[in-house]
C-alpha positions in Angstrom: 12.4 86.4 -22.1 13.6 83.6 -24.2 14.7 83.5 -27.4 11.9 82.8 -29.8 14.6 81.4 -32.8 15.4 78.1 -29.9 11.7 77.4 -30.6 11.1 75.1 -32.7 7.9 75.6 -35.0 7.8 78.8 -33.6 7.2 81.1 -36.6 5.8 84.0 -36.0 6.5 86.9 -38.2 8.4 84.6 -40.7 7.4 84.1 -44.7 6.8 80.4 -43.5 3.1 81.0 -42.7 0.2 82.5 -44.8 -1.1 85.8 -45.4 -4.9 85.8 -42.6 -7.7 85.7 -44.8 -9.2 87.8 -41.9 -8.8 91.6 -42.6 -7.5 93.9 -39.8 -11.0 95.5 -40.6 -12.6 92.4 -39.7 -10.4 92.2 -36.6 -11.7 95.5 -35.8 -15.3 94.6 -35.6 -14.9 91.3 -33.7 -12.8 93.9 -31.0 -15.6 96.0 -30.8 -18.4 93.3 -30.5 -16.6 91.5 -27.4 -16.0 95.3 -26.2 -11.6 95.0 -26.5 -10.3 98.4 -26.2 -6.9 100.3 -25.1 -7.6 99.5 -21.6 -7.5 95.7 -22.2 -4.3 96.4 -24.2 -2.6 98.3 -21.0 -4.1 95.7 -18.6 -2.8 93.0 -20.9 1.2 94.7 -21.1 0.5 94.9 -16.8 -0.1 90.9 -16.8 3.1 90.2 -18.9 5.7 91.4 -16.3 3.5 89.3 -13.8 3.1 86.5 -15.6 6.6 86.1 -17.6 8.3 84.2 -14.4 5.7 81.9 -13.8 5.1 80.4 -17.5 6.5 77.0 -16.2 4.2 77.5 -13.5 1.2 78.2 -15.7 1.9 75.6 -17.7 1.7 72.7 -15.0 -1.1 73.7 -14.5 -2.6 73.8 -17.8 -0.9 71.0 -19.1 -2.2 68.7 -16.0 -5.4 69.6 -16.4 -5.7 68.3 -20.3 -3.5 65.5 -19.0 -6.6 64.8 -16.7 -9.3 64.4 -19.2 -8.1 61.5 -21.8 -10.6 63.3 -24.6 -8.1 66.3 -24.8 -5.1 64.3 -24.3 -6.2 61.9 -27.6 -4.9 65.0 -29.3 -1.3 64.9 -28.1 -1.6 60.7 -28.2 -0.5 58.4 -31.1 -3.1 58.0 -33.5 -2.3 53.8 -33.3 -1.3 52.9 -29.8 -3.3 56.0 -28.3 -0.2 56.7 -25.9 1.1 60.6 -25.4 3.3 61.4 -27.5 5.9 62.7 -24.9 8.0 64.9 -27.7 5.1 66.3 -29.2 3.5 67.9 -25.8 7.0 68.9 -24.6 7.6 70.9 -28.3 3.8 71.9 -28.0 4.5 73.3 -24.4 7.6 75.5 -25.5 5.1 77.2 -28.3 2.3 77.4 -25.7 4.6 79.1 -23.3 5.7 81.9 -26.0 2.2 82.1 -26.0 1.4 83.7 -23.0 4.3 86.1 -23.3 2.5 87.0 -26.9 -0.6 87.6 -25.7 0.3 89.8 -23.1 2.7 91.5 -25.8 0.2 91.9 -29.2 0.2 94.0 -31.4 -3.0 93.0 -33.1 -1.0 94.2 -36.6 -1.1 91.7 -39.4 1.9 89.6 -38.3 0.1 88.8 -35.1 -2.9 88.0 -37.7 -1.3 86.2 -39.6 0.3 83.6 -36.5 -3.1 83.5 -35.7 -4.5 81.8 -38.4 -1.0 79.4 -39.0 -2.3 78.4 -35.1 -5.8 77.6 -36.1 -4.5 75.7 -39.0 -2.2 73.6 -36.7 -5.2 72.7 -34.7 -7.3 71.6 -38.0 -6.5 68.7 -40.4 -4.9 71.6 -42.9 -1.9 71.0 -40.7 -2.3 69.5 -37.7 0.8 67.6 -36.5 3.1 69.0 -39.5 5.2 71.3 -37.6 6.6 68.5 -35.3 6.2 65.4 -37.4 3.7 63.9 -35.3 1.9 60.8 -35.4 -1.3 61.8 -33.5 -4.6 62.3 -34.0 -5.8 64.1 -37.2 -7.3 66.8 -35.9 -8.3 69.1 -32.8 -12.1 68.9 -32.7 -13.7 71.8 -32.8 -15.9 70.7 -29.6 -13.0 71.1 -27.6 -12.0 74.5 -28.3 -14.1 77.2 -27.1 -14.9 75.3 -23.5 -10.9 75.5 -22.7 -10.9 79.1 -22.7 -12.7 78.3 -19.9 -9.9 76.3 -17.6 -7.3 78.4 -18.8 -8.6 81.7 -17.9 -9.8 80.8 -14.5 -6.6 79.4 -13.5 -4.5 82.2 -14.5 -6.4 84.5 -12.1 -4.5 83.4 -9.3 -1.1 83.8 -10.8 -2.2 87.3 -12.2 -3.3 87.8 -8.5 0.3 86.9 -6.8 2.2 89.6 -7.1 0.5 92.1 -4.7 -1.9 94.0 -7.5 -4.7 95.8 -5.9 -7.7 93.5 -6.4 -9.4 95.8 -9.2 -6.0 95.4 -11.2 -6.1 91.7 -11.1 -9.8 91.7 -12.3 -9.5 94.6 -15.2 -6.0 91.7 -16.3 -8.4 89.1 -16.0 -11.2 90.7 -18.6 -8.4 91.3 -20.6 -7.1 87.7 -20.9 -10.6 86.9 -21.3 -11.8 88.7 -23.9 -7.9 88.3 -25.5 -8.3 84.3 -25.6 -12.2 84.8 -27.0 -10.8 86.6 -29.7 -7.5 84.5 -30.4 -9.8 81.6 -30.5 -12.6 82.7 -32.7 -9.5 83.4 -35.4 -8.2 79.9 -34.8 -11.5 78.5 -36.1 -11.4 79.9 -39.5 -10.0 76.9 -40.9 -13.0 74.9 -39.2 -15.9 77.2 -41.1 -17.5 76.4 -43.8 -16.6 78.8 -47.2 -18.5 82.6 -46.6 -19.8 81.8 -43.0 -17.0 83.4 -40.9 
């Protein structure tokens, strides 16, 4: 596992982010509507041992797949010259990779809450490009949120499928990632909603 302090901007758990202005009550109700229960959270700790050698892996593919479509990529690119900004995706890639290890870790308690929301905000003018000093884009647009939970899912199934699992493991792992990304990404879009409407 590496060690979260070598990444930097990583600050989960820290008194450099903000208290969620989503309750774990609230929490509790969006788990219930997408149907998230203990046996997403055991399917979820399953993935993490399958999935925690093949982050580099995961990421070539994720990364070459924004890479491919210059509308997602404008969001790692200079804001002027409209280039990549090569320091920014490879700082953004380290976070991205603790990602996966998180997700397949949570603990849905208000720490994890409370990263959720600093992510969202990193995503949304409120702070977008801060963390690294950046010079990109001003913001992630909300259009092209939701649709990546999409690519990302889909092509973690075979990596969640590699290591031998019976195939109704690596489907009961796959719901769970699902579901986990629907709800990290609904949080993430707080900052995007208007006052009183999330």
């Amino acid at each position: 596992m590496k060690e979260t302090h070598a990444i930097p901007g990583y600050t989960f758990g820290t008194s450099a982010i903000a208290r969620s202005p989503v309750t774990p009550g609230d929490f509790e109700l969006m788990k219930r509507s997408i149907l998230f229960d203990d046996e997403d959270v055991k399917y979820l700790r399953l993935s993490r041992g399958i999935v925690a050698d093949q982050v580099e892996a995961i990421l070539d593919v994720w990364y070459g797949f924004v890479g491919s479509q210059p509308h997602l990529l404008a969001s790692f690119s200079g804001r002027v010259d409209g280039k990549p900004l090569g320091n920014y995706l490879g700082a953004v890639r380290k976070r991205f990779g603790q990602w996966i290890l998180d997700t397949a870790a949570a603990e849905y308690d208000q720490r994890w809450l409370d990263y959720q929301h600093e992510i969202g905000l990193r995503h949304h003018h409120a702070k977008k490009n801060r963390t690294d000093g950046a010079t990109s884009t001003a913001v992630v647009p909300f259009r092209d949120l939701f649709p990546l939970i999409y690519p990302v899912t889909f092509t973690l199934r075979p990596f969640l499928a590699s290591k031998g699992h019976a195939a109704g493991e690596v489907e009961k792992m796959y719901a769970a990632w699902l579901k986990s990304c629907l709800l990290q990404m609904t949080l993430w879009t707080y900052p995007y909603i208007r006052d009183g409407d999330f």
